[in-house]
C-alpha distance (Angstrom), angle and dihedral (degrees) to the residues before:
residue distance angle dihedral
X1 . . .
X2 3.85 . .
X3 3.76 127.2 .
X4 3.57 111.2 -102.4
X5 4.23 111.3 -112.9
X6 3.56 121.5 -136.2
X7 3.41 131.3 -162.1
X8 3.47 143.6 -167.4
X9 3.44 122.9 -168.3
X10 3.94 135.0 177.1
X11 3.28 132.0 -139.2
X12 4.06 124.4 -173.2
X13 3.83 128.4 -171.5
X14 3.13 140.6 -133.8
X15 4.11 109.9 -107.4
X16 4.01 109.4 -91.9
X17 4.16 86.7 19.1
X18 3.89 95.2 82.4
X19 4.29 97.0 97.2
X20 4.36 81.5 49.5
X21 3.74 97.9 51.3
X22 3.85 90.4 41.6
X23 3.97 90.2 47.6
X24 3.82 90.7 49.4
X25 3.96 96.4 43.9
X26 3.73 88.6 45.5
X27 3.69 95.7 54.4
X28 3.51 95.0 37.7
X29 4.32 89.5 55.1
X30 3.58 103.9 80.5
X31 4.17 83.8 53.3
X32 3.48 97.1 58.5
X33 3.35 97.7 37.3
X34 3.86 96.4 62.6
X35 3.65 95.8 43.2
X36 3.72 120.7 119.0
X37 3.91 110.8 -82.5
X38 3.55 92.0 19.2
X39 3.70 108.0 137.8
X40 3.95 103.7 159.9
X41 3.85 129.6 -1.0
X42 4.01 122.4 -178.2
X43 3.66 128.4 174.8
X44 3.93 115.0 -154.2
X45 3.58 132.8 -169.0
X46 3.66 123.4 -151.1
X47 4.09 109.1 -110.0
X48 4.06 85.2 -158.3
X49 3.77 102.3 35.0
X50 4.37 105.9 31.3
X51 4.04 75.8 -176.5
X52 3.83 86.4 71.2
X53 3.81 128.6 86.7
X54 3.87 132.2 -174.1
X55 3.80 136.0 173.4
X56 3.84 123.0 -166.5
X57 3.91 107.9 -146.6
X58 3.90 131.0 -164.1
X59 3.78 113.1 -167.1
X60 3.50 128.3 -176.0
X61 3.91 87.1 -125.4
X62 3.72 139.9 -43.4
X63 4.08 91.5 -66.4
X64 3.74 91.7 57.9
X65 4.01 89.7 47.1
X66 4.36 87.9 49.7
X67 3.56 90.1 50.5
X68 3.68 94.0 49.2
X69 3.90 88.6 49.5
X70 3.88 85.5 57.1
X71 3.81 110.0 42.3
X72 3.15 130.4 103.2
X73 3.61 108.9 -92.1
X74 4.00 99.0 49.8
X75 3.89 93.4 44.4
X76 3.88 92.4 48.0
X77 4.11 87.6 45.9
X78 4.06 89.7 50.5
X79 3.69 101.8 71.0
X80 4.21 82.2 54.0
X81 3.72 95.2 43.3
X82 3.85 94.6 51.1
X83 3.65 77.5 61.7
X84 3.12 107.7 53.3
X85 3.86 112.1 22.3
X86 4.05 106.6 94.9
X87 3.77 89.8 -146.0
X88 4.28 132.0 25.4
X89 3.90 107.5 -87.3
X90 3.89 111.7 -94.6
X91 3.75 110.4 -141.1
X92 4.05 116.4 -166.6
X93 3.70 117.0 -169.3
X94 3.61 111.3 -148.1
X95 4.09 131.1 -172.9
X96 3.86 116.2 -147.5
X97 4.19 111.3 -111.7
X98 3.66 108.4 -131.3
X99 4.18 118.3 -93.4
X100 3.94 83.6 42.3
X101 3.40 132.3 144.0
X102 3.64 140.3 -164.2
């Protein structure tokens, strides 16, 4: 069995696009979440900076996290994102320490 991958990534938008990105990641959720490999999927707004997204991802393994790069919903939602986002998304893949708990 593979270790699970998780992933954080960040997403920041533009000023005055905040209520879009929110709308788009909310609707998009439920997707992502019930795609194959899926194990956990949280979206997280910034209580500082309300221009700043994150998710926290658990894949199965890397395959799971390609695949979810290339379905449907997150390569439909890129064209909007690119539009939106202030900065490129930063993704950081992260491996759970032992004695950890999420």
């Amino acid at each position: 069995m593979s270790t699970p991958l998780n992933l954080v990534a960040i997403m920041k938008a533009t000023p005055g696009k905040e209520a879009q990105l929110h709308t788009l990641l909310q609707a998009a959720l439920p997707h992502f979440q019930q795609e194959p490999g899926c194990q956990a999927y949280a979206l997280l707004v910034d209580l500082e900076d309300p221009t700043r997204f994150v998710s926290y991802e658990t894949w199965d393994d890397e395959a799971a996290l390609q695949a979810h790069m290339k379905a449907p919903t997150l390569t439909n939602a890129m064209p909007v994102l690119e539009k939106i986002l202030a900065e490129p998304m930063q993704q950081i893949r992260l491996n759970q320490l032992p004695g950890s708990t999420l």
